[in-house]
N, C-alpha and C positions, 0 to 999 in steps of 0.2 A: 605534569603531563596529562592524566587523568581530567584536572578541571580545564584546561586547555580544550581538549576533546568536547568536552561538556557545553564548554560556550560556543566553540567553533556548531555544533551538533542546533544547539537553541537557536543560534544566529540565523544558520540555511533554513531552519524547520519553518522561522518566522520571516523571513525572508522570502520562500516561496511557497506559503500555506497560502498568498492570495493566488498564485495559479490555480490551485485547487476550489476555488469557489462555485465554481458549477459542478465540480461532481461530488454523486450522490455518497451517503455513507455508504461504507461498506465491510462486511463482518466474513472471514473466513468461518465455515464451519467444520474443515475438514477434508480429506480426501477420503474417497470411496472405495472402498474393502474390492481386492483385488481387481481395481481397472486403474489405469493414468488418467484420473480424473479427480476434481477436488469438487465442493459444492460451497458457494456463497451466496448473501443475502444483502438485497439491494431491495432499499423503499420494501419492505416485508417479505419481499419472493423471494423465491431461493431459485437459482440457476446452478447448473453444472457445467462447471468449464472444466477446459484440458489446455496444455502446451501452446501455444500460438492466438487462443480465443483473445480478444481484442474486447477490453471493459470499458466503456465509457468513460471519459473525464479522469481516469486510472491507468490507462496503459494495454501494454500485453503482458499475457502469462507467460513466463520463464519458466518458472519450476515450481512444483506440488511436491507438497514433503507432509506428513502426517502434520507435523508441528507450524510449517512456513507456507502463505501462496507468495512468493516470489514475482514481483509484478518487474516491466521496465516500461517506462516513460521517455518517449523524445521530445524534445521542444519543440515548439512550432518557431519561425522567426517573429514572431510578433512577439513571442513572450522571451525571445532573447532579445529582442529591444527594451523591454522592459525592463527587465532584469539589469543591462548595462545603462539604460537612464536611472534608475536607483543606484549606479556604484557595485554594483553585486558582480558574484566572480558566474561568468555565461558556463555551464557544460551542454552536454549535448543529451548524454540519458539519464535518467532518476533513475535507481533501482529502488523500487517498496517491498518493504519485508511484512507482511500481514500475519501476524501471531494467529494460532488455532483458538476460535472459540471454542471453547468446550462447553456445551449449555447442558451438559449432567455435573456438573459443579454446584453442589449446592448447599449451602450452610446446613449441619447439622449438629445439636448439642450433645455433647458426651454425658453420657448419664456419671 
């Protein structure tokens, strides 16, 4: 069931990673110490979004959790024609789970 998962998982990811071709990378860094607000970094800058902020070529914010930015995606109909000219199964929203960068993670040798 596990590898089931796995491939159904690679199939979607490759299947609609060409939607994604216009937009830009994008790196969670975190949510900000006591407000609803999280910070990420696009092309170098860093922005602070909250709840409802609308990202480029990514969606909208859902939810901010220390660990998650929570994005959702809806399709435009052009890209669910695409999607059903490839054979692929149409939905209506992407949810993206963006992992927290932690950029104080840093290799260090044990003495």
């Amino acid at each position: 069931m596990k590898n089931m998962m796995l491939l159904v998982s690679v199939f979607v990811f490759l299947l609609f990673s060409a939607s994604f071709t216009d937009a830009q990378e994008i790196q969670y860094l975190g949510k900000l110490v006591g407000r609803e607000a999280g910070l990420i970094r696009m092309s170098g800058q860093d922005y602070e979004v909250s709840e409802g902020t609308v990202i480029p070529g990514w969606g909208t914010v859902k939810e901010i959790t220390d660990r998650l930015l929570i994005l959702q995606r809806v399709l435009s109909e052009a890209e669910k024609e695409e999607i059903a000219r490839q054979g692929g199964a149409i939905y209506e929203i992407l949810e993206i789970h963006l992992p927290h960068q932690d950029l104080r993670l840093v290799p260090v040798p044990i003495p």
